[in-house]
TIVO-2410 file (N, C-alpha, C; in nm, 3 decimals):
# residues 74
REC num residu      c1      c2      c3 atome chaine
REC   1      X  -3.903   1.288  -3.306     N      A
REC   1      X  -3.782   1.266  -3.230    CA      A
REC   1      X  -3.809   1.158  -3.127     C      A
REC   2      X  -3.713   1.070  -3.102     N      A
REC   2      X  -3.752   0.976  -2.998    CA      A
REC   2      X  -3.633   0.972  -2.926     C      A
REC   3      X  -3.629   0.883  -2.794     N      A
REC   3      X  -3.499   0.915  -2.681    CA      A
REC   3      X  -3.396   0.856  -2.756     C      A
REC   4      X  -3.337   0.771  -2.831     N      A
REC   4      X  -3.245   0.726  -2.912    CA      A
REC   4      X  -3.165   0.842  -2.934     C      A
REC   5      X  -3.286   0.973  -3.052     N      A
REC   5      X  -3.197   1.053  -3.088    CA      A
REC   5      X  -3.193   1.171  -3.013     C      A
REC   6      X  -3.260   1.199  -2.903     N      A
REC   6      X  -3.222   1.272  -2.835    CA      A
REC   6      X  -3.105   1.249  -2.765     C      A
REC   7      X  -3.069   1.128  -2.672     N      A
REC   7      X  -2.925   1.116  -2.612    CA      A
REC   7      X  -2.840   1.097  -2.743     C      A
REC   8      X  -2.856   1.065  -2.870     N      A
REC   8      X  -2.743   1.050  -2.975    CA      A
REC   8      X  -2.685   1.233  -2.977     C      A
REC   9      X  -2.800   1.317  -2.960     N      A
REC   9      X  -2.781   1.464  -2.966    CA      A
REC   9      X  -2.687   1.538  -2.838     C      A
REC  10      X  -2.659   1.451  -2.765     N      A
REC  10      X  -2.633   1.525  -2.628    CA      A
REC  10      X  -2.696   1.555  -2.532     C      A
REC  11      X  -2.875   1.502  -2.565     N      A
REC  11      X  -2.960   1.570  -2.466    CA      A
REC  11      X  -2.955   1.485  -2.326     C      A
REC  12      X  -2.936   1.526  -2.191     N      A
REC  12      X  -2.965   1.445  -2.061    CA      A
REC  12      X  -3.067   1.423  -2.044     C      A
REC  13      X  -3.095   1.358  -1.929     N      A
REC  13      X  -3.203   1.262  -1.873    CA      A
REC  13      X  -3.325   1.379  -1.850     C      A
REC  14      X  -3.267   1.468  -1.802     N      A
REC  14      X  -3.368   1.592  -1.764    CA      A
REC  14      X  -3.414   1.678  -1.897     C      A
REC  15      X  -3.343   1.669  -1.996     N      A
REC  15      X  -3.379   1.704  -2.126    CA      A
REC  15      X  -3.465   1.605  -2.206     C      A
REC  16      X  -3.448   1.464  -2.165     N      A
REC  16      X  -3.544   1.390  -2.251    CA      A
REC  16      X  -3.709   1.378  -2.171     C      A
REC  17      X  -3.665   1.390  -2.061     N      A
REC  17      X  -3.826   1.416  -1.953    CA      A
REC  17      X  -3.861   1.518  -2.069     C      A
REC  18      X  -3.842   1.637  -2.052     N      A
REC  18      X  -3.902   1.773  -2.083    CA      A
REC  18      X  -3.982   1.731  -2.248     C      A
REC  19      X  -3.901   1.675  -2.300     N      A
REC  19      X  -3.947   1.640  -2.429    CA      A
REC  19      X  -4.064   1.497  -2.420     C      A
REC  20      X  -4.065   1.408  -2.354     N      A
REC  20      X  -4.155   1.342  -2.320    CA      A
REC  20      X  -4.215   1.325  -2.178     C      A
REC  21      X  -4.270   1.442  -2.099     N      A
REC  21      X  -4.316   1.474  -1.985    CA      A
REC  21      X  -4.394   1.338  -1.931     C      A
REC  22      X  -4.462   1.241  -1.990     N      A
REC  22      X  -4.497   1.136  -1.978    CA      A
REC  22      X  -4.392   1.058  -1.884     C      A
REC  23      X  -4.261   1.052  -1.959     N      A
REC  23      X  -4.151   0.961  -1.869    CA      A
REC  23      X  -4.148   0.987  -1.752     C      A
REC  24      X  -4.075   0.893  -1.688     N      A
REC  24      X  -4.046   0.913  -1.544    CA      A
REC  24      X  -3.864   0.931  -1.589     C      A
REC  25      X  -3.790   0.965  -1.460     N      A
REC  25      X  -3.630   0.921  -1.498    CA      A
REC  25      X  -3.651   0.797  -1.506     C      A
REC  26      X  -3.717   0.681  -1.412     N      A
REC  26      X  -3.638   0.543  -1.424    CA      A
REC  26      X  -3.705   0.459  -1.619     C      A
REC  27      X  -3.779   0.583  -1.620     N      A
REC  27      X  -3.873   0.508  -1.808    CA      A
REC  27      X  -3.706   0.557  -1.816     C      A
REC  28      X  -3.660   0.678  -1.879     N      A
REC  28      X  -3.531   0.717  -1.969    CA      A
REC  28      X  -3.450   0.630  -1.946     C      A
REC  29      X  -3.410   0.601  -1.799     N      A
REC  29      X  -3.279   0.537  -1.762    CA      A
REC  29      X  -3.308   0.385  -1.813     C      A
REC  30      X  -3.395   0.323  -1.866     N      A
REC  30      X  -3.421   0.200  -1.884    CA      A
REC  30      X  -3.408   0.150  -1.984     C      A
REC  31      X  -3.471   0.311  -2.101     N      A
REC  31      X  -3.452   0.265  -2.263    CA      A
REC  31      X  -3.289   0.314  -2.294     C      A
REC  32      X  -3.255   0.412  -2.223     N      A
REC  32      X  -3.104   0.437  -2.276    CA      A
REC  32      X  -3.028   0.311  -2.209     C      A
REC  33      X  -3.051   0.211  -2.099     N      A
REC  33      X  -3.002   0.123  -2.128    CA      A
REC  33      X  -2.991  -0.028  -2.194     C      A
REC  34      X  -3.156  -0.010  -2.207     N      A
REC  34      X  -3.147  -0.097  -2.359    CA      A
REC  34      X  -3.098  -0.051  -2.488     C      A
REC  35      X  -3.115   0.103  -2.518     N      A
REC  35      X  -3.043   0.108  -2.628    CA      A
REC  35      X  -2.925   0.089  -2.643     C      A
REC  36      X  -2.827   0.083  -2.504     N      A
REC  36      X  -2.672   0.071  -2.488    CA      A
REC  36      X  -2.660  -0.122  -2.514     C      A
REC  37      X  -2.726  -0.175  -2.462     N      A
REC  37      X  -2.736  -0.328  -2.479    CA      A
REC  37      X  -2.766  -0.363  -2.616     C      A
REC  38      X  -2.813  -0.267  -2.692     N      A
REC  38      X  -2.901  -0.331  -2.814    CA      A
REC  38      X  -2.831  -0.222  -2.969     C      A
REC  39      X  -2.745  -0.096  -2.933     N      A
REC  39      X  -2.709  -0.041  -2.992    CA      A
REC  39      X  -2.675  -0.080  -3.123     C      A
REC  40      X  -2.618  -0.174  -3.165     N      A
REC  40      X  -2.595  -0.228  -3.320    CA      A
REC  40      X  -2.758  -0.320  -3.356     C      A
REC  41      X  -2.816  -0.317  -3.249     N      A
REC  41      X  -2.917  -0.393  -3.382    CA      A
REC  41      X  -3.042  -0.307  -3.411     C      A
REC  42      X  -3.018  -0.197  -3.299     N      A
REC  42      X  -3.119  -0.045  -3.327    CA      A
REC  42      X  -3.051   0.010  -3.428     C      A
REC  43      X  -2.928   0.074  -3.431     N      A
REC  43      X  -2.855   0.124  -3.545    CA      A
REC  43      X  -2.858   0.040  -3.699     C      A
REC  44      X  -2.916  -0.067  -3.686     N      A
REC  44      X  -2.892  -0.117  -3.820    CA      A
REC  44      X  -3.100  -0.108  -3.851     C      A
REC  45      X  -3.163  -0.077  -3.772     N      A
REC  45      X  -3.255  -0.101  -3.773    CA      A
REC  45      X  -3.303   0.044  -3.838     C      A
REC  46      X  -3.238   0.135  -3.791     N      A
REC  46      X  -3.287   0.323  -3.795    CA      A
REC  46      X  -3.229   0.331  -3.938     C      A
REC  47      X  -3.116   0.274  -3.986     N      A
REC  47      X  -3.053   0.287  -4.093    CA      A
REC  47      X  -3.129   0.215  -4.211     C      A
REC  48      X  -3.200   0.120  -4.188     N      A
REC  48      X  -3.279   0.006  -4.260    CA      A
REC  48      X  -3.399   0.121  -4.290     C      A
REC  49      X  -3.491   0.133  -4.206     N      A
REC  49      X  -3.623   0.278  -4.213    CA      A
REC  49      X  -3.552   0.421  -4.297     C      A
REC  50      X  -3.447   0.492  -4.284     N      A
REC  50      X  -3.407   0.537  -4.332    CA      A
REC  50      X  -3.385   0.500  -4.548     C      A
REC  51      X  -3.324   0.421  -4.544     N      A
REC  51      X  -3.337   0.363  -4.665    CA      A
REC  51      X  -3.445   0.338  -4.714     C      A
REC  52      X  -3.506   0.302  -4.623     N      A
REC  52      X  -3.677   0.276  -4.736    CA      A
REC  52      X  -3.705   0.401  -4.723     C      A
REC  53      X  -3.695   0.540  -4.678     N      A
REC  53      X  -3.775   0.657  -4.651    CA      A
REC  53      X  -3.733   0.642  -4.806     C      A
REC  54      X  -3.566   0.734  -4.852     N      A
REC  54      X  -3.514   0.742  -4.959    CA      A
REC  54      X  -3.588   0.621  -5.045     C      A
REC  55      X  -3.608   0.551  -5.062     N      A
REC  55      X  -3.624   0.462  -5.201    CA      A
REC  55      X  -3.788   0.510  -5.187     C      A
REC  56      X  -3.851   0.564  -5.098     N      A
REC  56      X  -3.993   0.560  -5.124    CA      A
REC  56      X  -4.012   0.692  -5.189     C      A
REC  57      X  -3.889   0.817  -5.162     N      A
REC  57      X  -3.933   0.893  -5.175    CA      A
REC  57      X  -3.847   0.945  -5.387     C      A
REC  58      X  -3.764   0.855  -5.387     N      A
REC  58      X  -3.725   0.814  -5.541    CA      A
REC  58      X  -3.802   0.769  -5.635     C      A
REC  59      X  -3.854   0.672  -5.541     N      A
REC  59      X  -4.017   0.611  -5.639    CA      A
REC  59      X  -4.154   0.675  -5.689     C      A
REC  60      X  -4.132   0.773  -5.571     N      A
REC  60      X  -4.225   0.882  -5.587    CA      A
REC  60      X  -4.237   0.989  -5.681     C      A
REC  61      X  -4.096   1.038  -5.681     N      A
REC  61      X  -4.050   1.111  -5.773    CA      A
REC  61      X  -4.042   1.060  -5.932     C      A
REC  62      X  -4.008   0.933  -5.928     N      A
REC  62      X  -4.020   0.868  -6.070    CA      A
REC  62      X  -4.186   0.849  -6.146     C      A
REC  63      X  -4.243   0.838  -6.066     N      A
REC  63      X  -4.395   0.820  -6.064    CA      A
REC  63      X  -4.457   0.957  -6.059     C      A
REC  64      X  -4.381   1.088  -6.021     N      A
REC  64      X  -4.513   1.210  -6.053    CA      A
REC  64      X  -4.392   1.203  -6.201     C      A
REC  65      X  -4.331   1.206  -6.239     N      A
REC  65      X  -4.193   1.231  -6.365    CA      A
REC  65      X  -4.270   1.203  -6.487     C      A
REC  66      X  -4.355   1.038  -6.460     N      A
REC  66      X  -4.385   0.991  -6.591    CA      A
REC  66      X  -4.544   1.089  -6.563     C      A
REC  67      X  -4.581   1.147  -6.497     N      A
REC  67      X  -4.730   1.241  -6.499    CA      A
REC  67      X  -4.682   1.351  -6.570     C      A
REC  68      X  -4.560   1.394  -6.544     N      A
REC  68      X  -4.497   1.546  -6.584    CA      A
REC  68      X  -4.529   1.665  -6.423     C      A
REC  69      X  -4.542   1.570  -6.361     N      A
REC  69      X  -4.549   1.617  -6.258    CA      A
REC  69      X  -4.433   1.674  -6.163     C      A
REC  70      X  -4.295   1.625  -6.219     N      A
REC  70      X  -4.197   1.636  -6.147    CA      A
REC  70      X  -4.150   1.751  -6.105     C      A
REC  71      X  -4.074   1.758  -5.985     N      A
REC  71      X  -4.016   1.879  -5.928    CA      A
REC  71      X  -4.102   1.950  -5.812     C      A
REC  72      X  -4.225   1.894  -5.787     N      A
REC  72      X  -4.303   1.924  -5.732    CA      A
REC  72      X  -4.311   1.919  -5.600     C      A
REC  73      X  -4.293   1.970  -5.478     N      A
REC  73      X  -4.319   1.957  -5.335    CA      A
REC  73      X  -4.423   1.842  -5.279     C      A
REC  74      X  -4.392   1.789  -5.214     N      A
REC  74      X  -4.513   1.735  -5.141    CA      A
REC  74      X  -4.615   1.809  -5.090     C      A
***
């Protein structure tokens, strides 16, 4: 989980500390406002990683298939 999707979740400033005790408020308040400045080219960016997860994890599946491996858990 990172602060992106924690404030995408609803979580506040005092909820994303707790989850990264490391931060300070002014670390949170800094990336939630770069993510507000930068929002479409993070969103196309999370969506981009996302897609390769899926195609890596299709490829994978096609590749234990031809073993007879398929159906199998990671």
């Amino acid at each position: 989980m990172d602060i992106a999707f924690l404030s995408d979740a609803g979580e506040d400033v005092a909820g994303i500390i707790d989850a990264y005790p490391a931060l300070t408020e002014a670390d949170v308040e800094a990336a939630l406002a770069y993510r507000h400045a930068h929002r479409a080219e993070i969103d196309a960016e999370l969506a981009e990683d996302e897609g390769w997860e899926e195609e890596t994890e299709r490829l994978r599946e096609a590749f234990l298939a031809t073993r007879g491996l398929g159906g199998r858990t990671k």
